[in-house]
DRENTOR-87160 format. One record per atom (N, C-alpha, C): x, y, z. Coordinates in steps of 0.02 Angstrom, whole numbers, plus 50000, padded with zeros to 5 digits. Layout:
N
XYZ/...
REM end
This chain:
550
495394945452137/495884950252112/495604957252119/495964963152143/495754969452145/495934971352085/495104974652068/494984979152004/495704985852024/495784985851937/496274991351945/495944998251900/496025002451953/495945010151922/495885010751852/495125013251830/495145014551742/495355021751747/495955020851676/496025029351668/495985028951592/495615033851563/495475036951502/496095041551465/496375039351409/496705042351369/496175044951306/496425052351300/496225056551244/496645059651205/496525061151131/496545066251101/496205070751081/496165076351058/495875078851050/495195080651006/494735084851005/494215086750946/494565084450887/493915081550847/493945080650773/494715079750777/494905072150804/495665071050799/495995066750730/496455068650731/496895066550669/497145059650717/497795058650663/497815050150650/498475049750710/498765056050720/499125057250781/498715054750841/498365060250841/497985061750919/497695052450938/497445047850874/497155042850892/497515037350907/498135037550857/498605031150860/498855032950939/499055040250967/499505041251011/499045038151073/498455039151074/498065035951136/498045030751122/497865026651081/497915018751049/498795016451098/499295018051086/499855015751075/500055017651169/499775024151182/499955023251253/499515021051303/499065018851274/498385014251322/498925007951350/499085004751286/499625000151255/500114999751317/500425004851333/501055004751359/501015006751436/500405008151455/500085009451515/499995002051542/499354998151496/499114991551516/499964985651514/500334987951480/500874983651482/501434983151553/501144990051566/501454992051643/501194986951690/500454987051708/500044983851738/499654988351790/499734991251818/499674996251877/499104999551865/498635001451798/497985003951785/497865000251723/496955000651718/496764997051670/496495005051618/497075007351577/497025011451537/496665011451453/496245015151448/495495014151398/495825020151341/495855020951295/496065025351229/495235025251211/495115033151216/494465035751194/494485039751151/494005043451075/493995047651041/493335050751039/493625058251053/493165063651032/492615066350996/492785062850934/492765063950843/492635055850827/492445058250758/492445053150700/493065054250665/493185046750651/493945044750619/493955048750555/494485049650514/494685053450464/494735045150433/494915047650347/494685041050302/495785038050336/495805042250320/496675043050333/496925037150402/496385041450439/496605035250508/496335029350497/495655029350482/495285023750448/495805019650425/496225021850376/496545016350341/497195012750389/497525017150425/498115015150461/497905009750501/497095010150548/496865006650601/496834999050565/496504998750504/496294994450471/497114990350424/497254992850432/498004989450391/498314985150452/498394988350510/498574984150549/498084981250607/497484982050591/496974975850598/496834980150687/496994985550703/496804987350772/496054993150783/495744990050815/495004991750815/494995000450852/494755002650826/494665009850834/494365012650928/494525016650963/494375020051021/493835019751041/493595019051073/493045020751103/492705027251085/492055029151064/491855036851070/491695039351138/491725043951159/491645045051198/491535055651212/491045055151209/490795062151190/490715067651285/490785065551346/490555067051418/491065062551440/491275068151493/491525064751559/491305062851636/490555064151618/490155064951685/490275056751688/490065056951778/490425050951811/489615046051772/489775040251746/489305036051741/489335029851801/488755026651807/488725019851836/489445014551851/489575013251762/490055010551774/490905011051799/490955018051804/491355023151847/491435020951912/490935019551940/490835018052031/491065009852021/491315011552104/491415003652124/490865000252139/490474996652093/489834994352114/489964987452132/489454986152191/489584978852206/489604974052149/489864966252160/489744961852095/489084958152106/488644956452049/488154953252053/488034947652102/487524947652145/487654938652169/486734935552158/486924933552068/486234930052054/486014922652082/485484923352085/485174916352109/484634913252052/484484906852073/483744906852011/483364906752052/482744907352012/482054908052047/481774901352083/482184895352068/482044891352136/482264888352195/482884894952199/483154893452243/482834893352333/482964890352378/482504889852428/482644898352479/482104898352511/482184902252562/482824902052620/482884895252648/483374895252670/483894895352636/484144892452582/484924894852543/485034902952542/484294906852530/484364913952503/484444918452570/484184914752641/484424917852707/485134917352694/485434910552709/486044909352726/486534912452684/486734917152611/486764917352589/487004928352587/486344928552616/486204934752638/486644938352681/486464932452749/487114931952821/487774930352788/487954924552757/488834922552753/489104930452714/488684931452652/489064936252610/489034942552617/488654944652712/488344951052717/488324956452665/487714954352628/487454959352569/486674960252574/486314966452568/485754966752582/485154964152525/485494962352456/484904960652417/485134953052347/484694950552336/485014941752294/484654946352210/484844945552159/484534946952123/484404938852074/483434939152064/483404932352036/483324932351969/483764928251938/483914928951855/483544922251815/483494920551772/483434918351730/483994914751685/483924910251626/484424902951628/484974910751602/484564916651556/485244918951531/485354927451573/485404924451617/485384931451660/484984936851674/484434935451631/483864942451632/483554940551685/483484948251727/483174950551792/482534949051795/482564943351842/481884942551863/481354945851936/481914945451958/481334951152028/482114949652084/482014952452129/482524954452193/482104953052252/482784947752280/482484946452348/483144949752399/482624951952452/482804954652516/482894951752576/483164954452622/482914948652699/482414952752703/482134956552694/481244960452736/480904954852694/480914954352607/480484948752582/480614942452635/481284942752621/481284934552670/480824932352747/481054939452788/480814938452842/479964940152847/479754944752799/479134944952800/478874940052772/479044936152715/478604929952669/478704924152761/479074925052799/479264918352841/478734920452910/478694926852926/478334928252969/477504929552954/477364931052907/476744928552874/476194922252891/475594922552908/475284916352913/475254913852857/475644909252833/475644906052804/475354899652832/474434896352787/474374891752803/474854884652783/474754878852808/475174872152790/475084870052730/474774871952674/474654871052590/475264876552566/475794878352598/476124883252564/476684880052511/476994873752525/477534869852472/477024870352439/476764867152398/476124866452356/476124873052321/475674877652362/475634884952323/476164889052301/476744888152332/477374890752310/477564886552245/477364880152248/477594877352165/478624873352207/478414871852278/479074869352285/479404863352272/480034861052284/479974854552262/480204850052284/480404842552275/480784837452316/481484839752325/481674844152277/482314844052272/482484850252335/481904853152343/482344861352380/481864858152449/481354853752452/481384848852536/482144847652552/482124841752512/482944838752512/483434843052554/483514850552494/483874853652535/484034855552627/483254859352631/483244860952681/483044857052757/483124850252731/482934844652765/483764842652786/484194843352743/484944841852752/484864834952734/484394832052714/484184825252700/484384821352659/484344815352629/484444809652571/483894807352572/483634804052511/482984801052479/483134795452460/482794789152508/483104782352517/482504778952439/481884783652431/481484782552381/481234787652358/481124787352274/480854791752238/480654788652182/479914787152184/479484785352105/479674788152043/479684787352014/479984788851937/479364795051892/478624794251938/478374796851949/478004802051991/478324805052042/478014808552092/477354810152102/477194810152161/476424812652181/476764821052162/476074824352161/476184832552178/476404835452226/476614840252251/476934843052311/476104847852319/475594845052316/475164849552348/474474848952404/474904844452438/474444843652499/474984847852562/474594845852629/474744848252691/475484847952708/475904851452743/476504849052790/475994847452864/476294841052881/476084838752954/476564835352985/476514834453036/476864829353095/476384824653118/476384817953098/476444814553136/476884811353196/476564813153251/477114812153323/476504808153371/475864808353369/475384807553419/474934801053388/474844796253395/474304794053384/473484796453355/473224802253383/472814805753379/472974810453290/473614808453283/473864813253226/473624809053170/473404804553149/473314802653105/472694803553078/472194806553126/471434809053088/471624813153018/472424819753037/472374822752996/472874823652952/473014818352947/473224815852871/472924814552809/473094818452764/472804815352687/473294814152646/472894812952590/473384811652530/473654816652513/474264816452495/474694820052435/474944824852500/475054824452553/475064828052617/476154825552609/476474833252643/477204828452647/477154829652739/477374824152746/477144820452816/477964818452844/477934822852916/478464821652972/478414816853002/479074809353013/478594806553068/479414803553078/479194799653147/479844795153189/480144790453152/480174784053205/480314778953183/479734775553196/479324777253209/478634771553232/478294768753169/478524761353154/478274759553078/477584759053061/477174758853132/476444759053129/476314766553080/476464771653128/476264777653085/476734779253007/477344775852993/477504777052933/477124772652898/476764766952917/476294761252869/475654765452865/475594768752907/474634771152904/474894777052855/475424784452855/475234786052811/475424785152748/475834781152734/476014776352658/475364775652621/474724772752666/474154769752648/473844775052629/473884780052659/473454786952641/473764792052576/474204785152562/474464793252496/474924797852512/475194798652548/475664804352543/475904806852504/476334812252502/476864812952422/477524811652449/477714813752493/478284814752536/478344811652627/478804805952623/478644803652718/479384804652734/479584810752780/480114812552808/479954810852869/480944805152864/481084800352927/481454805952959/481214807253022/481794811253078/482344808953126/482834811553141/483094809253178/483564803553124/483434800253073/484014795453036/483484791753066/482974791653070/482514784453093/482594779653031/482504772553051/482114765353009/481864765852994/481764761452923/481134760752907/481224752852861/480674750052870/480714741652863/480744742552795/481014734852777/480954733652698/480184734652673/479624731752717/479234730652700/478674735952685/478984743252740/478604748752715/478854752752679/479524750052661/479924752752567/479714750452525/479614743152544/479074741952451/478394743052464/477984744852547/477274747852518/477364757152490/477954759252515/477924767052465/478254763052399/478314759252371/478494759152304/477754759552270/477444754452302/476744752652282/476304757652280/476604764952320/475784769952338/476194775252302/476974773852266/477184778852254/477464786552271/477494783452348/477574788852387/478434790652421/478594796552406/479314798652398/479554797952470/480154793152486/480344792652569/481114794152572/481154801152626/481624803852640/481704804852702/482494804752727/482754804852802/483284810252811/483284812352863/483524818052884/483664816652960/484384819653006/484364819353047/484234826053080/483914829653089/483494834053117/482994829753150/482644833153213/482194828853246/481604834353237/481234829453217/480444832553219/480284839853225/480634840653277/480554850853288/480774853153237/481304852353213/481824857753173/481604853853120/481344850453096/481144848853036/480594851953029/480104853253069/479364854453050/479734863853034/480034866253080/480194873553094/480564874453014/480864872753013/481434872952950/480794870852885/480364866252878/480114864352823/479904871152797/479504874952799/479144880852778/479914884652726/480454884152744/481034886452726/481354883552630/480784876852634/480824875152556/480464880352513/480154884252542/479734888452475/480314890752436/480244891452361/480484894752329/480714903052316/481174905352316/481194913352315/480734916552274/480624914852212/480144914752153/479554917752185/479274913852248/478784915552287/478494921552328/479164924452346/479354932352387/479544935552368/479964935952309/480394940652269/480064946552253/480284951552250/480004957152226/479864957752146/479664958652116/479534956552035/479294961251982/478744968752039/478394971952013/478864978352016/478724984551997/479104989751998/479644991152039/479954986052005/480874987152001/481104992851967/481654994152026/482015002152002/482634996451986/482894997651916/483474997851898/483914999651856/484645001551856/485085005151817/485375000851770/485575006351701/485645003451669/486665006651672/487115003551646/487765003151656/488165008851661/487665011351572/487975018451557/487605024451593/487055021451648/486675030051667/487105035051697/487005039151708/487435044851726/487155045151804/487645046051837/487645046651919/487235051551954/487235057651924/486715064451936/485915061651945/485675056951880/485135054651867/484995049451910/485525044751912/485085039251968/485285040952031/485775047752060/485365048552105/484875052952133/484505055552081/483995058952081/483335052952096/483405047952059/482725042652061/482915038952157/483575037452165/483605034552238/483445039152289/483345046252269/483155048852327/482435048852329/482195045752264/481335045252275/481125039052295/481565034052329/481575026452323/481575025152385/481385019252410/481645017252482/482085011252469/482425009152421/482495003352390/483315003652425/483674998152473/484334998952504/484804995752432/484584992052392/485044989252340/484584991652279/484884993952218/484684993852153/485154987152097/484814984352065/485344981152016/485434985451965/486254982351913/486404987051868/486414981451813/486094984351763/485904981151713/486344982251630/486844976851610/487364978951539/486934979851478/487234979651448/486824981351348/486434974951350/486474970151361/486244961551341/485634961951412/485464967151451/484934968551504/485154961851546/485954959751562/485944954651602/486254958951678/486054952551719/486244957951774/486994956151796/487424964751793/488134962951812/488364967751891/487884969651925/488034971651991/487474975052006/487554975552081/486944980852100/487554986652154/486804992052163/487145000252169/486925000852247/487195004752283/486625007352347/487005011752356/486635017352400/486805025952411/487325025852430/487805021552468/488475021652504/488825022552427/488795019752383/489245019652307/489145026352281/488945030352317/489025037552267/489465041352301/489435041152398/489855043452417/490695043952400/490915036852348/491345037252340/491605039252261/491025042252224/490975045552165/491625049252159/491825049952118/492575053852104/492545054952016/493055061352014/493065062551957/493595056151914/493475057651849/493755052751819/494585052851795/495075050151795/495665050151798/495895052051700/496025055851666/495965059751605/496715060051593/496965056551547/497555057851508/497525061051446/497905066551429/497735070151376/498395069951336/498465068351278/498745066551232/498705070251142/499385074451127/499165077951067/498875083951067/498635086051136/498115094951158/498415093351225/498575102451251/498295103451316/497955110251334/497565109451271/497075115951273/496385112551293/496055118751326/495385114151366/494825114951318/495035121151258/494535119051215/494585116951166/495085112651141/495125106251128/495125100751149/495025099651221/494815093151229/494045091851256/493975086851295/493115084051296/492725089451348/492085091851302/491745098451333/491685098651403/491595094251440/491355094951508/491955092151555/492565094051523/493165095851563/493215095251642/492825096251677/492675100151743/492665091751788/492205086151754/492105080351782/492725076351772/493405078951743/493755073451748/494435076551801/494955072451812/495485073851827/496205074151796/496315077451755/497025076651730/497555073951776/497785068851747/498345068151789/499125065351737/498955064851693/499755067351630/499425070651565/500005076851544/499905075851480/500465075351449/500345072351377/500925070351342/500995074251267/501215079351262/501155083551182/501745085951154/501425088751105/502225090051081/502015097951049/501335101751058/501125107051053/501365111651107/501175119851108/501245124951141/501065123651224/501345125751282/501015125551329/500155132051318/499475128851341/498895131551316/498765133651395/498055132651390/497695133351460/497225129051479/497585124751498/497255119051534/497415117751614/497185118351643/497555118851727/497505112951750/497695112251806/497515105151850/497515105651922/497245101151957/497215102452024/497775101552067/498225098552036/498855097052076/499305097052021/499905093152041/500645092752008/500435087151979/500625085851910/500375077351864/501225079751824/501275072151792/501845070651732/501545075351691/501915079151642/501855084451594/502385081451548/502565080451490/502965080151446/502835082451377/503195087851380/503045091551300/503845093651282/503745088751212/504405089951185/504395092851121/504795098451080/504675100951017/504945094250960/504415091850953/504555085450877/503545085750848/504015081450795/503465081250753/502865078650756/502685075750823/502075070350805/502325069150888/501655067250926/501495065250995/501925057850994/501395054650927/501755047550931/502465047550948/502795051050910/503515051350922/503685050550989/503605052851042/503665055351100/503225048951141/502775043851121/502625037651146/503205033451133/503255034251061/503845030851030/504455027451092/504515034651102/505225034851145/505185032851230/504495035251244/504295031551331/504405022851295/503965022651260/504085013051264/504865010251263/505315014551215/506055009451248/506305013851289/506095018051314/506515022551382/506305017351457/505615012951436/505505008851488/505575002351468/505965000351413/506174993551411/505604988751382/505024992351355/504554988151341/504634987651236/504544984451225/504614983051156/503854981851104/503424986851097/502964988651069/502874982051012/502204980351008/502024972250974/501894976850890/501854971250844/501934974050769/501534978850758/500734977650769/500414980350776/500494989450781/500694989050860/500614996250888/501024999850858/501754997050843/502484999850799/502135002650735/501574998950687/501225000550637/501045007250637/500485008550703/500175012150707/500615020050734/500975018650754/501665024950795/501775026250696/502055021650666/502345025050604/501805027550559/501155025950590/500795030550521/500645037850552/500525036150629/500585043650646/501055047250640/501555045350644/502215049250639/502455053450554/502255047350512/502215048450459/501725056350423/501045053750493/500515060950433/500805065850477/500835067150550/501015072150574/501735075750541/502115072350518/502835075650503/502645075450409/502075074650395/502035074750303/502795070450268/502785063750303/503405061150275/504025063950296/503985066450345/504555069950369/504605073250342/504265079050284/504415083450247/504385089850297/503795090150343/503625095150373/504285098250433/504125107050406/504565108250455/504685106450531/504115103750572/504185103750632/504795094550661/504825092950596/505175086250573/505795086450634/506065082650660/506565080950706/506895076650681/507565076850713/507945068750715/507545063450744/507345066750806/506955060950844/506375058250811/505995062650762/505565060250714/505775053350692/506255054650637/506765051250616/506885042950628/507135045350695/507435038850712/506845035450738/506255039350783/505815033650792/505435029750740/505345033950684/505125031450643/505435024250611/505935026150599/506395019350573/506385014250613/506475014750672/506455010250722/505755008850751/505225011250737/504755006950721/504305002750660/504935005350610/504535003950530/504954996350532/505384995350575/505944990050566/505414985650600/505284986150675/504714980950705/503994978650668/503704985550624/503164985750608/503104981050536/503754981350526/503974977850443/503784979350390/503624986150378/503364987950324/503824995050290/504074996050224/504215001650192/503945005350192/504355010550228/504045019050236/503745021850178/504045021250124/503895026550070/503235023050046/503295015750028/502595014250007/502085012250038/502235012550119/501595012350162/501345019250147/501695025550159/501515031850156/501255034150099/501325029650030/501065032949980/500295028949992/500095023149992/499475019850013/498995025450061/499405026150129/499025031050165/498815036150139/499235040450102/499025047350095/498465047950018/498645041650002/497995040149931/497395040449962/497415036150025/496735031950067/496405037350084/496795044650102/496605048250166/496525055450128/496565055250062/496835063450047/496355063849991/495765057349990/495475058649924/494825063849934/494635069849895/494155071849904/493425069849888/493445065049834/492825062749822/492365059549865/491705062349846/491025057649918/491265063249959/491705068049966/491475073650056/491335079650030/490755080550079/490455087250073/490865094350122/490655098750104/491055103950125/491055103650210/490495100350244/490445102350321/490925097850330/491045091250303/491595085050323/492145087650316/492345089750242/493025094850236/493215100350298/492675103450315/493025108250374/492935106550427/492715099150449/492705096850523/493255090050533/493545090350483/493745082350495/494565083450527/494795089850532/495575091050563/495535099450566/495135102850620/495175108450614/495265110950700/495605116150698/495895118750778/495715125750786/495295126050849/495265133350854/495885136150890/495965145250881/496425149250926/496165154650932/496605157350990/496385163851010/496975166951005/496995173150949/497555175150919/497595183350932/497955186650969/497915195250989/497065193650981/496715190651033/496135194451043/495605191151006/495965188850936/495145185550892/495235177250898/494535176550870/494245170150855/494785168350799/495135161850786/495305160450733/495205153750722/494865150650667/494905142950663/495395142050598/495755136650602/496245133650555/496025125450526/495625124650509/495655119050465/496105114550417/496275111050418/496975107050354/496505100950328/496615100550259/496485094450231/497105093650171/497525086350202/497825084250160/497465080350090/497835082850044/497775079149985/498095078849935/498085072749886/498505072049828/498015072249778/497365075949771/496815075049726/496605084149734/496915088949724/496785095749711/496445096849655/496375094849610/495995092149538/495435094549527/494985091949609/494125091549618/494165097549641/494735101349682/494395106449730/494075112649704/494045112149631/493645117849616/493045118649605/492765111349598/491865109249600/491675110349657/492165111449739/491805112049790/491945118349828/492215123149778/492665127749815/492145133949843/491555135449805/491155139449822/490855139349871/490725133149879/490205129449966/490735129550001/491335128449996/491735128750060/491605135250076/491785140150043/491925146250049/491225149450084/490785147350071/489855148750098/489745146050157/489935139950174/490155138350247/490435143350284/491035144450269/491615145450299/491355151150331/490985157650266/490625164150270/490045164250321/489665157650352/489195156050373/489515156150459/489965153350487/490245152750523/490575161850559/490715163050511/491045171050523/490515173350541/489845174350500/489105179250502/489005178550577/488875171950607/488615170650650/488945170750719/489685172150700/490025178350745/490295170350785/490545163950779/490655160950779/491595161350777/491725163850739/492525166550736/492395171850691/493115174250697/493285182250661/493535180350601/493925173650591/494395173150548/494335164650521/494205162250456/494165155650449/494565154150397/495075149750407/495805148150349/495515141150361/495725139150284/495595130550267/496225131050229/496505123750230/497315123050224/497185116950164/497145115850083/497285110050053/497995110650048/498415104250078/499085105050075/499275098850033/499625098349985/499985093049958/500385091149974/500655083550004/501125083950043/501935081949995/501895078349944/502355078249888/502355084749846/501805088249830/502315094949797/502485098449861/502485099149923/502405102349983/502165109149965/501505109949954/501235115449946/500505116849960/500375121949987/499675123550024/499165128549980/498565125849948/498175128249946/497695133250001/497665139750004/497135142250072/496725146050056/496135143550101/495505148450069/495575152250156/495295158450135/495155163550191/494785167050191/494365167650249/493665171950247/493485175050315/493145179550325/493355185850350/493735190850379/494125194850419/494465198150436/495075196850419/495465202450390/496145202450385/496395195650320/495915196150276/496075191150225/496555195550192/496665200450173/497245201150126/497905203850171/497855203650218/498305205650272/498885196850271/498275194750277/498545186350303/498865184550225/498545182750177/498795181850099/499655186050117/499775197250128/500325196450106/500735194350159/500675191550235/501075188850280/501425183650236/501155179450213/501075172950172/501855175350085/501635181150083/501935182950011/501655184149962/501055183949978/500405182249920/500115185549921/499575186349859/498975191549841/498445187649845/497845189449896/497385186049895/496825186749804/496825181449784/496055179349722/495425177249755/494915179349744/494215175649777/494495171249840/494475175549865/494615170849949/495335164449949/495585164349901/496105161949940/496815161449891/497195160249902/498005160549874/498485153849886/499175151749846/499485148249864/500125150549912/500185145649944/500685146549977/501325139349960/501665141249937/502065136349914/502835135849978/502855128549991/503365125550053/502945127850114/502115129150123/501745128250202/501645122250206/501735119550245/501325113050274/501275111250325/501395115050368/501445115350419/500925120850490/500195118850495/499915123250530/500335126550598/500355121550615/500805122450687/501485127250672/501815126650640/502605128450640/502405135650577/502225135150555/502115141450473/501365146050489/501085140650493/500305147450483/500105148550525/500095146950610/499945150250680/500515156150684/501305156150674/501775159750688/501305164250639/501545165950572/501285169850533/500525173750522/500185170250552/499425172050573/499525177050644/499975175850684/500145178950754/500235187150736/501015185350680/501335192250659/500745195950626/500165193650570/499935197350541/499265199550575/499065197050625/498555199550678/498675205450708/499495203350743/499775208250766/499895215550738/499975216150685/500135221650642/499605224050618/499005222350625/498445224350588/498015227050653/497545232550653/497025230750720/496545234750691/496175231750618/495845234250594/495675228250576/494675228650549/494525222050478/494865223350423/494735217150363/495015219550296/494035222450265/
REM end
């Protein structure tokens, strides 16, 4: 079966329960297509909020995925073709030739890399003087003779002699001076010389040609214990071919092996192959078993990585090293940003409340009917992005997808949503850096730095035991010239009302955009809840009007 094209779905930095379900749900609807094998990756660490949605309906969280540089497993790398370590020389030629590949990698019972054989090992271990004690010293055996004999074993002692005497032919009369024991011995049909070396011990008496052999010198190898096998090969090609039982074990390369490991990055190994003479590398998974090997032709076809962006199409919100992938859709329901692409891709950005929404609607616009599961996960995103549909950016289409996936998903809106926003909005156990990293967006607003942070919650109660360190953060971030302007959003989503702290430039500017008088860094804003639709517009106007600090 041809591997199909991996493409990576994202959302964005420090993503919310949108950005994750929406890659979750259109990985979903990609792989249901069939046509690519589509991967849902995240940026960030989960919010407690998504945490809970993933876990309610039992679907295992994204991949992290922090770089887009091309890794190992990116490339079309050949597939493994392991052998064990006793496999014969000739199986590991023939093997070499049928499957024209330049290297066998020899494993072990559970796949761990034992050394790599080559045809140079092959042909050099074969062209080698090798004296006639080599079955023996290789550690070979009846079974990989057998093989390369093409043979059957009309006898075999229950005990075997050793495999560590001579290979010889007997063919000559004169041949029998140099015969010994434990010797595996070539010979005809001439029962004289299969009786003389029976007597001498052999370990092994290979009949050539499909020769005879009497009853009577089958029960003297029972008696001397000596192993009798026939082969129709004649004498030549048996003696030529025997040397071909050694074991690979024997030639294999074993000592300073170059090999990759799945996740290395492509820059790096091929920095080490250009210090290598090595034509195959193996690639080695988490469990160090071997699942393919690499060679220099596999980089030529290195390519950037195929990048669906989902929920952002700002480039600095999505994954830092931008440059290694390829966009080729995005799917949002935000501002057109600045993200470019190299060509023409699907773009779909529609004004509604939530990305999900807008998956929502590809899955029955293509007739596919989303499993309980994923319907789950569409309504909790839909749910935090639109604050219960309270939020202004709220649609019909919100609306209806929602219902019509709360109907598949089988669960009540109002009291799934009150569970979630308990799960996800509690402040207790987070420290102020978690509070301002866990849903925060930068902009570039007339000119300045602006970051916008939101944390939903139904627990405003605590926020005054932590309000000073937020605010010392926040001040820490400005000093260091990091942004001009830092707003943190506690929004309640049942009273619909926004707590905001604000710290440096244009804080009381921003407060009266708002209606408000700024107190110690921050003010209410009562009916915001909405970053996107209320406090970017209004942050715009009051930038605009100001071109001074406060």
């Amino acid at each position: 079966m041809e591997n199909k094209e991996i493409v990576y779905i994202s959302g964005h930095r420090n993503p919310d329960s949108d950005s994750i379900c929406a890659a979750i749900a259109y990985a979903d609807l990609k792989n249901r297509r069939g046509k690519v094998e589509a991967v849902p990756i995240r940026l960030g660490e989960l919010s407690r909020e998504t945490k809970f949605i993933l876990d309610y309906f039992g679907i295992e969280p994204p991949l992290l995925k922090e770089t887009m540089k091309p890794q190992v497993k990116d490339l079309n790398i050949d597939p493994p073709y392991r052998i064990a370590p006793s496999t014969t020389l000739s199986k590991a030629l023939n093997i070499i030739k049928n499957e024209k590949i330049s290297a066998l990698q020899v494993v072990d019972e559970s796949d761990q890399l034992l050394g790599i054989i080559t045809l140079s090992n092959l042909t050099d271990g074969y062209m080698d003087i090798w004296d006639d004690n080599i079955l023996g010293r290789s550690e070979a055996t009846i079974d990989n003779i057998v093989e390369v004999m093409r043979g059957e074993i009309l006898y075999q002692p229950e005990d075997p002699r050793p495999l560590d005497g001579r290979m010889a032919v007997y063919a000559m009369e004169q041949a029998k001076d140099n015969i010994d024991e434990a010797d595996i011995v070539i010979v005809g049909n001439r029962e004289d010389a299969q009786r003389d070396a029976i007597l001498k011990n052999v370990s092994v008496l290979i009949l050539t040609v499909g020769s005879h052999i009497s009853k009577e010198n089958i029960e003297l190898a029972k008696k001397h214990g000596v192993t009798i096998l026939t082969t129709e090969l004649d004498s030549f090609l048996a003696a030529r071919l025997l040397p071909l039982a050694v074991p690979v074990s024997y030639v294999m390369t074993k000592t300073d092996l170059v090999e990759f490991k799945i996740d290395d990055f492509v820059d790096d190994i091929e920095n080490i192959m250009g210090n290598t003479r090595y034509r195959s590398y193996p690639i080695i998974d988490h469990k160090n078993q071997v699942v393919g090997s690499i060679s220099r032709y596999h980089l030529l076809s290195n390519k950037k990585k195929p990048l669906i962006l989902v929920d952002h199409n700002e480039r600095n919100q999505s994954v830092p090293d931008l440059e290694y992938a390829e966009i080729i859709e995005i799917i949002d329901h935000h501002r057109v940003a600045n993200v470019s692409t190299s060509q023409p891709i699907f773009f779909r950005n529609i004004p509604v409340g939530s990305t999900s929404t807008i998956i929502s609607m590809m899955y029955f616009e293509q007739g596919v009917s989303p499993a309980k599961e994923i319907a789950g996960i569409l309504c909790g995103a839909i749910i935090s992005d639109t604050l219960l549909l309270r939020s202004p950016t709220t649609t019909d289409e919100d609306r209806r997808m929602l219902d019509r996936m709360a109907k598949i998903a089988g669960i009540d809106i109002e009291d799934f949503a009150t569970q979630m926003f308990r799960a996800g909005t509690s402040l207790e156990g987070k420290t102020p850096k978690e509070l301002l990293s866990q849903d925060t967006k930068d902009f570039n607003i007339e000119g300045e730095k602006v970051k916008v942070a939101q944390v939903f919650t139904m627990d405003k109660d605590n926020l005054g035991t932590i309000e000073a360190d937020l605010i010392a953060e926040m001040k820490e971030a400005v000093d260091q010239k990091e942004v001009s302007t830092y707003l943190l959003l506690f929004t309640d989503i049942l009273e619909e009302s926004s707590e905001i702290i604000v710290v440096g430039y244009y804080k009381e500017q921003i407060a009266s955009a708002f209606g408000a008088k700024l107190k110690n860094n921050s003010f209410t804003a009562p009916g915001v809840l909405s970053r996107k639709k209320q406090v970017i517009p209004t942050l715009t106007k009051a930038l605009a009007a100001n071109g001074q600090g406060a």
